[in-house]
PDB file of the backbone (N, CA, C, O) and the ligand in Angstrom, with CONECT records:
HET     ZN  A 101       1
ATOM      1  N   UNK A   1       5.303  47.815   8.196  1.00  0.00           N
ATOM      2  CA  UNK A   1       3.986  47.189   8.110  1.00  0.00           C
ATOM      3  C   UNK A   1       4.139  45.725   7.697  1.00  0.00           C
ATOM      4  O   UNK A   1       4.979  45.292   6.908  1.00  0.00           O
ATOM      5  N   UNK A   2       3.153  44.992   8.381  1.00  0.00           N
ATOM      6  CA  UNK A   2       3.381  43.696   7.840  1.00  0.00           C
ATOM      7  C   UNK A   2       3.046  43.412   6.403  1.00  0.00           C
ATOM      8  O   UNK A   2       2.316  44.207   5.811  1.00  0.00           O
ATOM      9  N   UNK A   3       3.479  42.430   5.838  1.00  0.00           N
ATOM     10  CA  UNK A   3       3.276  41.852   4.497  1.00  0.00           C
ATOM     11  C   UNK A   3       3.296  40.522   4.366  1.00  0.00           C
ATOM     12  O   UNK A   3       3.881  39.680   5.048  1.00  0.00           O
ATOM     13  N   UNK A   4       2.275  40.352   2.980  1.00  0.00           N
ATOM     14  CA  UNK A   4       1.984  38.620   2.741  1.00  0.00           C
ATOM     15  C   UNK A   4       2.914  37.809   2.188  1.00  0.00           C
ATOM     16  O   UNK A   4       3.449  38.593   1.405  1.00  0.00           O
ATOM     17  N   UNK A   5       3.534  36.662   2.046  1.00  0.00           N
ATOM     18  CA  UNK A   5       4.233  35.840   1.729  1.00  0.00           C
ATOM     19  C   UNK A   5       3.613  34.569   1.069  1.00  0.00           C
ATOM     20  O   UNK A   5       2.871  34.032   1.891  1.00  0.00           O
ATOM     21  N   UNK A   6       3.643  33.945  -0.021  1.00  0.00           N
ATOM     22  CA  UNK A   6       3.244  32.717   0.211  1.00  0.00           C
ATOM     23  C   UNK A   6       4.698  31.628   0.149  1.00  0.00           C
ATOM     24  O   UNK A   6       5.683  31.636  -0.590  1.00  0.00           O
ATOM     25  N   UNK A   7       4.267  30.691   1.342  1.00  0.00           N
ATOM     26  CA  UNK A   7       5.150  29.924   1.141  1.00  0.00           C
ATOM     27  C   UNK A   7       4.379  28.259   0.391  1.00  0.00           C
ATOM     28  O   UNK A   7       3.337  27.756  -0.027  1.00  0.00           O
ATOM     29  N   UNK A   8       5.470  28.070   0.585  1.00  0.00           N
ATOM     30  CA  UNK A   8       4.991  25.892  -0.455  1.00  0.00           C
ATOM     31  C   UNK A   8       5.315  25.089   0.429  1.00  0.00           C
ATOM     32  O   UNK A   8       6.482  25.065   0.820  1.00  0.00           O
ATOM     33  N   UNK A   9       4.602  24.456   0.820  1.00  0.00           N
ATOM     34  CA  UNK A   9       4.966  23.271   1.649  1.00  0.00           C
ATOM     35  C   UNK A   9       4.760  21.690   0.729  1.00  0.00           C
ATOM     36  O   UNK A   9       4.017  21.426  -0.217  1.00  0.00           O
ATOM     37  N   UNK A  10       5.455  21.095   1.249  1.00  0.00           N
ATOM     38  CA  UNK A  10       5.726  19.381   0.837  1.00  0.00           C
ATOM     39  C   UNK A  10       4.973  19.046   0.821  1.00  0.00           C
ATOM     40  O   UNK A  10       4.593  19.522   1.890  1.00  0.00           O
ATOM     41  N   UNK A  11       3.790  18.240   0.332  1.00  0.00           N
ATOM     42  CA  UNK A  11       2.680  17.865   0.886  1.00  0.00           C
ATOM     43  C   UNK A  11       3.578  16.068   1.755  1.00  0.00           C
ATOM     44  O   UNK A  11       3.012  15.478   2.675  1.00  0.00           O
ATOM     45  N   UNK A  12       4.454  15.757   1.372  1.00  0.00           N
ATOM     46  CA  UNK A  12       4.823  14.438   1.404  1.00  0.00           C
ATOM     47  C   UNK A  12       5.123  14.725   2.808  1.00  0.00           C
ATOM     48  O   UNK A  12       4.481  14.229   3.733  1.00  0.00           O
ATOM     49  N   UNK A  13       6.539  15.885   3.022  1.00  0.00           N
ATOM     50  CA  UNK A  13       7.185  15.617   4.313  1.00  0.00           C
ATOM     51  C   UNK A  13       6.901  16.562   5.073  1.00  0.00           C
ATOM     52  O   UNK A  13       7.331  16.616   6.225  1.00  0.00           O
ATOM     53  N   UNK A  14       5.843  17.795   4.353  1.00  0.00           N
ATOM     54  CA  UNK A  14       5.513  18.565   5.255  1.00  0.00           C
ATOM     55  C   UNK A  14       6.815  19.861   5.615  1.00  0.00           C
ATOM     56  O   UNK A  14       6.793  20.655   6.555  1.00  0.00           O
ATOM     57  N   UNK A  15       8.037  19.716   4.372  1.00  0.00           N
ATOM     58  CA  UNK A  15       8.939  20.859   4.541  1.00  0.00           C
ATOM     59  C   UNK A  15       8.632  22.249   4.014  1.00  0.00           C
ATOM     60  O   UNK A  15       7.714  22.021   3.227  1.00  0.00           O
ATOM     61  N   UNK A  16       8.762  22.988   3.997  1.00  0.00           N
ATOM     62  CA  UNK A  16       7.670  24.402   3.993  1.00  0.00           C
ATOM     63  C   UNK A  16       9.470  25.240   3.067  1.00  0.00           C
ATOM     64  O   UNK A  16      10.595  25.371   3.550  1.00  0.00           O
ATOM     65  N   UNK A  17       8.894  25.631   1.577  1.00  0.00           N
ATOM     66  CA  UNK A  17       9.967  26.572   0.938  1.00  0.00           C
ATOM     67  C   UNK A  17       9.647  27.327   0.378  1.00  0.00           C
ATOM     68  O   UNK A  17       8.488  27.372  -0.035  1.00  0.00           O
ATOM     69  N   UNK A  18      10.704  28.413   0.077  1.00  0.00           N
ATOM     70  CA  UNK A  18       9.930  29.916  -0.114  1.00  0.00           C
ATOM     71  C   UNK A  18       9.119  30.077  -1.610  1.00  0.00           C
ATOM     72  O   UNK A  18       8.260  30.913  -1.892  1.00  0.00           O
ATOM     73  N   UNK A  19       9.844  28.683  -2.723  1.00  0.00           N
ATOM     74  CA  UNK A  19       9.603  28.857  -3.771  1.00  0.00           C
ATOM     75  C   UNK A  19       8.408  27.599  -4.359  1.00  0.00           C
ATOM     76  O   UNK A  19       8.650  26.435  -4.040  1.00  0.00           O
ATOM     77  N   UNK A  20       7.602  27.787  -4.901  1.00  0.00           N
ATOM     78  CA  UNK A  20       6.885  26.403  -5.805  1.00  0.00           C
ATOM     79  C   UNK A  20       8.001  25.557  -6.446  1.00  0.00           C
ATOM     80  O   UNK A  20       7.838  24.340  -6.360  1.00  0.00           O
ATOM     81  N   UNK A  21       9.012  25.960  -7.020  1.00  0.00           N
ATOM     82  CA  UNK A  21       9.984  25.089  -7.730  1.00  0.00           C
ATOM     83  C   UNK A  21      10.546  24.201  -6.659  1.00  0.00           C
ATOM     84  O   UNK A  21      10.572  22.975  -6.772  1.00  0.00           O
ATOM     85  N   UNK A  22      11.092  24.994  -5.395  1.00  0.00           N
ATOM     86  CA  UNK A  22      11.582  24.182  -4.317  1.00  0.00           C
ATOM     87  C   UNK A  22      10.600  23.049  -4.412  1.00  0.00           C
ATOM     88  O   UNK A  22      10.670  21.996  -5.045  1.00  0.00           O
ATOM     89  N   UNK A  23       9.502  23.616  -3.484  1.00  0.00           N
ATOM     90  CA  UNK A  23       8.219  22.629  -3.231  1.00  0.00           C
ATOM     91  C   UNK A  23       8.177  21.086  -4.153  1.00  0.00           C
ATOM     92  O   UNK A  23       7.847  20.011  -3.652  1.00  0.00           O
ATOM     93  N   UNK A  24       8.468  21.226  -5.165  1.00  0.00           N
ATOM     94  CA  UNK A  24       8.553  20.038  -6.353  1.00  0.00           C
ATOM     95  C   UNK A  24       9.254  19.265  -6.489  1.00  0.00           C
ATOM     96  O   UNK A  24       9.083  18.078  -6.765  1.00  0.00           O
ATOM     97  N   UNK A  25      10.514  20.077  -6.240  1.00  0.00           N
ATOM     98  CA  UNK A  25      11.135  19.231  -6.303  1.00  0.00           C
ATOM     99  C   UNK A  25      11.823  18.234  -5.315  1.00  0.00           C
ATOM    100  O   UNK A  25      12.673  17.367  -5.521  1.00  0.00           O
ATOM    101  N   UNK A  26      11.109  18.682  -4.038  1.00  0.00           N
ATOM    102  CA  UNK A  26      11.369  18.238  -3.000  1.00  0.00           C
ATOM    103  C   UNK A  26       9.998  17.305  -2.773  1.00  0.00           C
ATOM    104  O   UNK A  26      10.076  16.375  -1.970  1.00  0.00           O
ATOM    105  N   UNK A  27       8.740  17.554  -3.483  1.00  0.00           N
ATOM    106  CA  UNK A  27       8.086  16.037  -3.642  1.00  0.00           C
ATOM    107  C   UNK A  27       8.375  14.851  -4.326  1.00  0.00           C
ATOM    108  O   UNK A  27       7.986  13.684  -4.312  1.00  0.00           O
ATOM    109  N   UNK A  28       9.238  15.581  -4.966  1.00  0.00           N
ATOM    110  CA  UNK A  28       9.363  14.585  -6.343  1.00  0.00           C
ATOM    111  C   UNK A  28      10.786  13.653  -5.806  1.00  0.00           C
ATOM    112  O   UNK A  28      11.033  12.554  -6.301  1.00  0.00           O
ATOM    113  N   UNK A  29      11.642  14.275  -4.741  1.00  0.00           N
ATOM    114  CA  UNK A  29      12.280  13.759  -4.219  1.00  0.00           C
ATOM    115  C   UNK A  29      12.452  12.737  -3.357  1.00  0.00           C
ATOM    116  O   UNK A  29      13.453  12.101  -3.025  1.00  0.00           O
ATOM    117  N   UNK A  30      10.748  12.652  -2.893  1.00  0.00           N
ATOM    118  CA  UNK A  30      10.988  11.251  -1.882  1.00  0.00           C
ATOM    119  C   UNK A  30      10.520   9.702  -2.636  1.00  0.00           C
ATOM    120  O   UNK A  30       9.358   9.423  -2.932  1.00  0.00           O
ATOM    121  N   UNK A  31      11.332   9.092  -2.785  1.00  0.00           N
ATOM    122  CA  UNK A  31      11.093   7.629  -3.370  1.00  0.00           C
ATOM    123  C   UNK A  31       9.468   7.174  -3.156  1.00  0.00           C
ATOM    124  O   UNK A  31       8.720   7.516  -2.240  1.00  0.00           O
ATOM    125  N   UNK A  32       9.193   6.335  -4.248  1.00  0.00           N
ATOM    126  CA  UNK A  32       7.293   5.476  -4.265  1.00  0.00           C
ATOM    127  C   UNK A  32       8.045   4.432  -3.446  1.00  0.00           C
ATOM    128  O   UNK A  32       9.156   3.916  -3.569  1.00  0.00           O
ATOM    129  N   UNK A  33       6.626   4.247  -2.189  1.00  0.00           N
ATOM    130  CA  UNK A  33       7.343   2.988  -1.761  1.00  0.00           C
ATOM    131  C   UNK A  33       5.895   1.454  -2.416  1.00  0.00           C
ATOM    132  O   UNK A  33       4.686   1.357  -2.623  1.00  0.00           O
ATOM    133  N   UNK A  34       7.209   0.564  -2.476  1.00  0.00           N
ATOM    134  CA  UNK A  34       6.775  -0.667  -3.291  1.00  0.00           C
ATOM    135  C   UNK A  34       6.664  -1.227  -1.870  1.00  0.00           C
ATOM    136  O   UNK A  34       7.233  -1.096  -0.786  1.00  0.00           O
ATOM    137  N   UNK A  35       5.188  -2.229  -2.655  1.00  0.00           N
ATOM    138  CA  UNK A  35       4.295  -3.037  -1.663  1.00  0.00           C
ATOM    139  C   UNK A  35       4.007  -4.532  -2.209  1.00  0.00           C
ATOM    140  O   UNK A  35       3.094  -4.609  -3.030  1.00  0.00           O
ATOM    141  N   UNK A  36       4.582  -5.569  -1.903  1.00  0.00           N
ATOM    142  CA  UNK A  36       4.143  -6.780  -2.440  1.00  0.00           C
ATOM    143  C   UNK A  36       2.943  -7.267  -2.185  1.00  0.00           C
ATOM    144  O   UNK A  36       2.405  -6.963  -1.120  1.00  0.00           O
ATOM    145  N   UNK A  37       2.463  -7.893  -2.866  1.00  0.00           N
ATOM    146  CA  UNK A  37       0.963  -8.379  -2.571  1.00  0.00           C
ATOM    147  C   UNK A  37       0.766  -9.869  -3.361  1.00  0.00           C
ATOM    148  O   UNK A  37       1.610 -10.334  -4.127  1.00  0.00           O
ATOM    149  N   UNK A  38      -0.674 -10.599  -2.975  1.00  0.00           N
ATOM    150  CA  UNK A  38      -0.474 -12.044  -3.055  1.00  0.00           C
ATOM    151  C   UNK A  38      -1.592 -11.414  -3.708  1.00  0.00           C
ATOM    152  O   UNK A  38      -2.079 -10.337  -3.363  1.00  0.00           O
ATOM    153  N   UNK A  39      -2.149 -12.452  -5.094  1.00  0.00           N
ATOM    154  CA  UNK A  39      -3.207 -12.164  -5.446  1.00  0.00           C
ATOM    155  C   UNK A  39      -4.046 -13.505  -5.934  1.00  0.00           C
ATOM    156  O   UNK A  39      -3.760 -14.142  -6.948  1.00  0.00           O
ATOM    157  N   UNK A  40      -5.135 -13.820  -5.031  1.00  0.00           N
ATOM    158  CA  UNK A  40      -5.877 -15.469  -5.186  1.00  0.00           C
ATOM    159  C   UNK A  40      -6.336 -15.597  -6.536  1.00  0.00           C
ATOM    160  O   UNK A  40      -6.252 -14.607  -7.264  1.00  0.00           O
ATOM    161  N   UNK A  41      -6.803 -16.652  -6.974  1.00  0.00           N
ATOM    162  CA  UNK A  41      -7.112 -16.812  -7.923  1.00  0.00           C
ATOM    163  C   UNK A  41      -8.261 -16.193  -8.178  1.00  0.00           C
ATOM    164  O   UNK A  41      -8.455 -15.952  -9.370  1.00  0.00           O
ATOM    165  N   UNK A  42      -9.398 -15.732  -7.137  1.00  0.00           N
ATOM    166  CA  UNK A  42     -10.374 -15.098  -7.297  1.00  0.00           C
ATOM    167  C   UNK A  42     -10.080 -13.413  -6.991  1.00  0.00           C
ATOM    168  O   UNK A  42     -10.901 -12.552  -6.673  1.00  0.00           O
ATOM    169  N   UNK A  43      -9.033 -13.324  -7.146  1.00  0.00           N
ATOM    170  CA  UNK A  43      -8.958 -11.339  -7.385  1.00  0.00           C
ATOM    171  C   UNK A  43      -8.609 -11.070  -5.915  1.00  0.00           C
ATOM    172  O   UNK A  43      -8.281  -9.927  -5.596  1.00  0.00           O
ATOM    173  N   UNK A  44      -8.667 -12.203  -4.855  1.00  0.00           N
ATOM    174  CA  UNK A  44      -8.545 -11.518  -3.345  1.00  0.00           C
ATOM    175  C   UNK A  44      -6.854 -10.891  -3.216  1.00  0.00           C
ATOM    176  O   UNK A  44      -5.872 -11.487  -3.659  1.00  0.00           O
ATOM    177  N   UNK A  45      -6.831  -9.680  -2.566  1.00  0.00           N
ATOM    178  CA  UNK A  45      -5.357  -9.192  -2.825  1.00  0.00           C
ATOM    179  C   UNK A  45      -5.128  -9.406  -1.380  1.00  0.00           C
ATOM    180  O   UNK A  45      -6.079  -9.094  -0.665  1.00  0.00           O
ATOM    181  N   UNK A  46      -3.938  -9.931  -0.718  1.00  0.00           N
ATOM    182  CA  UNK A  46      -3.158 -10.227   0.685  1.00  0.00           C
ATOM    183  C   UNK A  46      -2.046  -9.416   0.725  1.00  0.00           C
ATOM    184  O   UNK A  46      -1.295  -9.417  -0.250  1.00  0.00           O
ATOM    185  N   UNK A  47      -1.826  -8.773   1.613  1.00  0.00           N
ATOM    186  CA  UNK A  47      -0.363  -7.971   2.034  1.00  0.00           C
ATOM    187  C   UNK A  47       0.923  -9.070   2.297  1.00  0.00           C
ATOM    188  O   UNK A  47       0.884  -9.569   3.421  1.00  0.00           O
ATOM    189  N   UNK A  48       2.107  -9.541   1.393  1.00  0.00           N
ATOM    190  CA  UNK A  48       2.840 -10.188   1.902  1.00  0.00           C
ATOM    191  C   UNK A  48       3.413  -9.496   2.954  1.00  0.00           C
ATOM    192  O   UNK A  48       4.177 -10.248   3.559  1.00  0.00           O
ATOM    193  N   UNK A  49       3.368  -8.222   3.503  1.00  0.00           N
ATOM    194  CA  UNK A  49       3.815  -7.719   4.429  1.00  0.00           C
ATOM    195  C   UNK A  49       3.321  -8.021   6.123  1.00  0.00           C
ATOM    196  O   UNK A  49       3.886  -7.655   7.154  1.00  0.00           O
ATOM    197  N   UNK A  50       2.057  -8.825   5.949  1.00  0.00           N
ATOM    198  CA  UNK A  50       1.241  -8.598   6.986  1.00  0.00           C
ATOM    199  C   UNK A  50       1.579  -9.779   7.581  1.00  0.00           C
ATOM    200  O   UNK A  50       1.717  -9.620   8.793  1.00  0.00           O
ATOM    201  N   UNK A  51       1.779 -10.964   7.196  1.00  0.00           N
ATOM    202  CA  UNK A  51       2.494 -12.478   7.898  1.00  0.00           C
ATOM    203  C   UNK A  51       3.519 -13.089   7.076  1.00  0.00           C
ATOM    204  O   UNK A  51       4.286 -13.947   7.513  1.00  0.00           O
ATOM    205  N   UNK A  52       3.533 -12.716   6.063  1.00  0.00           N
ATOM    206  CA  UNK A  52       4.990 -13.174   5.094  1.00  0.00           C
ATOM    207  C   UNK A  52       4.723 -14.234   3.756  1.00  0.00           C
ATOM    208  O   UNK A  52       3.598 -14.729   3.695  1.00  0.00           O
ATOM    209  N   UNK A  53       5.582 -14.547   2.833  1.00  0.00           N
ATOM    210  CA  UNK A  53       5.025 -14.958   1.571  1.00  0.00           C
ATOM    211  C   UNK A  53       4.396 -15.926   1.515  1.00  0.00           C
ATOM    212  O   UNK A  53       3.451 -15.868   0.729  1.00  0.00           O
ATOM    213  N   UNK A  54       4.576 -17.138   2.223  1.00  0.00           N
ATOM    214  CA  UNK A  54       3.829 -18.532   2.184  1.00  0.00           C
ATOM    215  C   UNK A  54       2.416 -18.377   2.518  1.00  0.00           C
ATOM    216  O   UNK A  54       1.490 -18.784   1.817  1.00  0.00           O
ATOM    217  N   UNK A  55       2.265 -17.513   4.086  1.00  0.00           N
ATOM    218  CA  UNK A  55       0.642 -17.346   4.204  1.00  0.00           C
ATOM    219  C   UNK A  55      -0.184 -16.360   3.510  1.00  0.00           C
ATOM    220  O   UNK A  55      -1.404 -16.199   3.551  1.00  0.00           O
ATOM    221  N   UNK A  56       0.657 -15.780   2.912  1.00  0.00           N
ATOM    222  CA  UNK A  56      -0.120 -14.378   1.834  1.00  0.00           C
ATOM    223  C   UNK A  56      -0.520 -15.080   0.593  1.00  0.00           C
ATOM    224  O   UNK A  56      -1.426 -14.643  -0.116  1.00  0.00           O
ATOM    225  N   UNK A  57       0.200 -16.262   0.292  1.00  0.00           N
ATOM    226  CA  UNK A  57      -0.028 -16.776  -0.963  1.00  0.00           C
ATOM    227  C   UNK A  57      -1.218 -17.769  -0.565  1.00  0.00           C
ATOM    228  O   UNK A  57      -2.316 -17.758  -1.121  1.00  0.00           O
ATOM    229  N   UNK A  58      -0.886 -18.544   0.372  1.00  0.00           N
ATOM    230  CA  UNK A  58      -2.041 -19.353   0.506  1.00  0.00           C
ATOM    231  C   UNK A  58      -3.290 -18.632   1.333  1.00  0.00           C
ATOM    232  O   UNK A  58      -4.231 -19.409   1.499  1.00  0.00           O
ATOM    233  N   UNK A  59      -3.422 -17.750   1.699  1.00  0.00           N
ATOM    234  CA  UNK A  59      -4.595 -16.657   2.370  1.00  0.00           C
ATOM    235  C   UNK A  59      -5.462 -16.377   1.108  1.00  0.00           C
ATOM    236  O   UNK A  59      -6.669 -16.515   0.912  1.00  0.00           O
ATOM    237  N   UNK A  60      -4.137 -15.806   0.077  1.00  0.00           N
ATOM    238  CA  UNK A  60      -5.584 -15.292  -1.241  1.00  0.00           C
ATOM    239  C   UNK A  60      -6.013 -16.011  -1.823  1.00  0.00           C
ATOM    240  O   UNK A  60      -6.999 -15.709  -2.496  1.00  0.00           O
ATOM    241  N   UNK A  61      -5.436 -17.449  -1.857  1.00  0.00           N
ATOM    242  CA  UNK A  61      -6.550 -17.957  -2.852  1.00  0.00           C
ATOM    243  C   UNK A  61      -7.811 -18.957  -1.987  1.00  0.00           C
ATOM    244  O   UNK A  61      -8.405 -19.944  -2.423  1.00  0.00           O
ATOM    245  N   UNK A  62      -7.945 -18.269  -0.600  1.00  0.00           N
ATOM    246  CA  UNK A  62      -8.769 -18.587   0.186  1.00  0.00           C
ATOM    247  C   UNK A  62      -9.947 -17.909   0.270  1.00  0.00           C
ATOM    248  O   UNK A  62      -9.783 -16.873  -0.374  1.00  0.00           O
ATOM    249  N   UNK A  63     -11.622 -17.960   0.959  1.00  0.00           N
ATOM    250  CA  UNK A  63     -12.366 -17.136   0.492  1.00  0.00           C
ATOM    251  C   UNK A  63     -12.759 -16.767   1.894  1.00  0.00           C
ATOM    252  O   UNK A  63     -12.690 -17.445   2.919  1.00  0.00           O
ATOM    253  N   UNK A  64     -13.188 -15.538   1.708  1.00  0.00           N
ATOM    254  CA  UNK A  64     -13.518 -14.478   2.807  1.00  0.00           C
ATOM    255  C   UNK A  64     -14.386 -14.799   4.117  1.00  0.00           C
ATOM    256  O   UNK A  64     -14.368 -14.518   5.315  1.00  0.00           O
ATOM    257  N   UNK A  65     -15.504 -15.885   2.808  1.00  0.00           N
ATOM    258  CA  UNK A  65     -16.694 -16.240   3.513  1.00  0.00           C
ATOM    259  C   UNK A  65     -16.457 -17.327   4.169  1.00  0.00           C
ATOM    260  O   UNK A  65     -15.580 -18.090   3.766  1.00  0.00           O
ATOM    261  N   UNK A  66     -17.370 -17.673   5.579  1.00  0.00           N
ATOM    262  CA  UNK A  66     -16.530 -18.651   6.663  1.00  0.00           C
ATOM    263  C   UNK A  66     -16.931 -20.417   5.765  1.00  0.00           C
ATOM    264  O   UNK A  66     -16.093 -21.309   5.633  1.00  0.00           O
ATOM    265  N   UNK A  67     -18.067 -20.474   5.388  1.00  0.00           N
ATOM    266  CA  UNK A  67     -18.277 -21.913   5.050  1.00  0.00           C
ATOM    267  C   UNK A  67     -17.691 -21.972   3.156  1.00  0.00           C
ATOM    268  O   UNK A  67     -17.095 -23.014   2.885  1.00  0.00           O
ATOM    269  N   UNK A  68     -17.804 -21.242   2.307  1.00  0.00           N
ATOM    270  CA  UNK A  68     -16.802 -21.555   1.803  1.00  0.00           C
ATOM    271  C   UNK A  68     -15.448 -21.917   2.073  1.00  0.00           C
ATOM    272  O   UNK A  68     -14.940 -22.918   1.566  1.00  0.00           O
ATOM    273  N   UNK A  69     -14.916 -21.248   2.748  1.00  0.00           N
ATOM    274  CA  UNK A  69     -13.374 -21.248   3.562  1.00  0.00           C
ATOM    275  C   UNK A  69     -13.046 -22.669   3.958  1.00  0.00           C
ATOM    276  O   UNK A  69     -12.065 -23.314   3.587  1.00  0.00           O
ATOM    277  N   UNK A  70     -14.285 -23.170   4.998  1.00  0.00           N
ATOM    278  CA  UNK A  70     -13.847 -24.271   5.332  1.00  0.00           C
ATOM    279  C   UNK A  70     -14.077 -25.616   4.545  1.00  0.00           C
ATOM    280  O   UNK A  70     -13.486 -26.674   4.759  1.00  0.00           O
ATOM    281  N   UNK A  71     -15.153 -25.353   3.491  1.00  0.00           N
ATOM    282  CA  UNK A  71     -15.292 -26.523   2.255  1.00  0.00           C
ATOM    283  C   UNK A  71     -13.833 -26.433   1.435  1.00  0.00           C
ATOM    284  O   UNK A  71     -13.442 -27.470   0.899  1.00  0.00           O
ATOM    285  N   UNK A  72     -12.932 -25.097   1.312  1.00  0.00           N
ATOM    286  CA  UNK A  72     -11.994 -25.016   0.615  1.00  0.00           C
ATOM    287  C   UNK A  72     -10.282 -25.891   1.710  1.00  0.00           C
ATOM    288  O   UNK A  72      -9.266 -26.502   1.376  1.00  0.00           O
ATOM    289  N   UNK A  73     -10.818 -25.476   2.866  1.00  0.00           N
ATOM    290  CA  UNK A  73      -9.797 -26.598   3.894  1.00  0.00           C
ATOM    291  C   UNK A  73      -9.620 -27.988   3.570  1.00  0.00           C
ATOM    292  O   UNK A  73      -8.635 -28.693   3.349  1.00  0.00           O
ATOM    293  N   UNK A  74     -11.551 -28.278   3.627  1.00  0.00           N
ATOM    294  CA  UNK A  74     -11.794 -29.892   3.811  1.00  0.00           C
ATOM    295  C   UNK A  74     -11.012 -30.272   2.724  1.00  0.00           C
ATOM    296  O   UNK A  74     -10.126 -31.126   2.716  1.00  0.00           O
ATOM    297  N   UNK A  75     -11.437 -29.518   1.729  1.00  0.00           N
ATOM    298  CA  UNK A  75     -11.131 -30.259   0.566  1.00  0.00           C
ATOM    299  C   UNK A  75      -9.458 -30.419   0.565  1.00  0.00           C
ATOM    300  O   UNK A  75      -9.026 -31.025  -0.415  1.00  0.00           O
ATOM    301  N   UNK A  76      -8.534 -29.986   1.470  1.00  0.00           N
ATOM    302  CA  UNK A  76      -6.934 -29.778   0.768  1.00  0.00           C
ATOM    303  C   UNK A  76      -6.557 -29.139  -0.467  1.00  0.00           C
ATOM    304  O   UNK A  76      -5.832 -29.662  -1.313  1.00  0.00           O
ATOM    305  N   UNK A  77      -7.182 -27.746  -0.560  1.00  0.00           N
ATOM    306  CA  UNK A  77      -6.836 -27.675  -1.914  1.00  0.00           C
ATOM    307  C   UNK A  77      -5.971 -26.856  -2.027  1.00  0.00           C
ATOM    308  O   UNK A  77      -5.876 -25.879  -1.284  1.00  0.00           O
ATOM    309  N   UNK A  78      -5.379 -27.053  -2.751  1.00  0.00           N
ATOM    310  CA  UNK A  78      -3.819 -26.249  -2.755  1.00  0.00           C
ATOM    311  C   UNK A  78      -3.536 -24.834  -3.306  1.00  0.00           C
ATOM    312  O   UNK A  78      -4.103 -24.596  -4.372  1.00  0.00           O
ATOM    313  N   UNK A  79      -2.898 -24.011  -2.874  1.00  0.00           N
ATOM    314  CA  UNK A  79      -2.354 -22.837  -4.386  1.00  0.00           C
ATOM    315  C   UNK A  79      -2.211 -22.798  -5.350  1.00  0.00           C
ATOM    316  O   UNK A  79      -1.838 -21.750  -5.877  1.00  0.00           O
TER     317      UNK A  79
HETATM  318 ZN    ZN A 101       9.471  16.801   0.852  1.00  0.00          ZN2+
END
């Protein structure tokens, strides 16, 4: 007759083991991955990942909104 099992799966990699202890320690096994980020002077956060450090740095301390943005151009104002 058939019978129930529970198994544990990874939630990370999705590997499926017979035990909860497995399960753990095989989450606990995959590395946090680190994310750099630019952060403007006004709190705006930029992915240095997304065009690289120079424009992430000068992106955040730029503002979202279009005519601020470009009063912040005219002006040359720096990082
Ligand atoms: Zn895993």
């Amino acid at each position: 007759m058939a019978h129930i099992e529970t198994w544990y799966r990874c939630p990370t990699c999705n590997r499926v083991w017979s035990s909860q202890k497995e399960a753990i320690t095989c989450r606990n096994s995959h590395p946090v991955k680190a994310e750099r980020w630019a952060i403007g002077k006004n709190g705006k956060a930029v992915a240095v990942s997304y065009r690289g450090l120079d424009w992430a740095l000068r992106e955040a301390d730029l503002s979202d909104f279009i005519h601020e943005r470009a009063k912040q151009l005219e002006g040359g104002e720096k990082c």
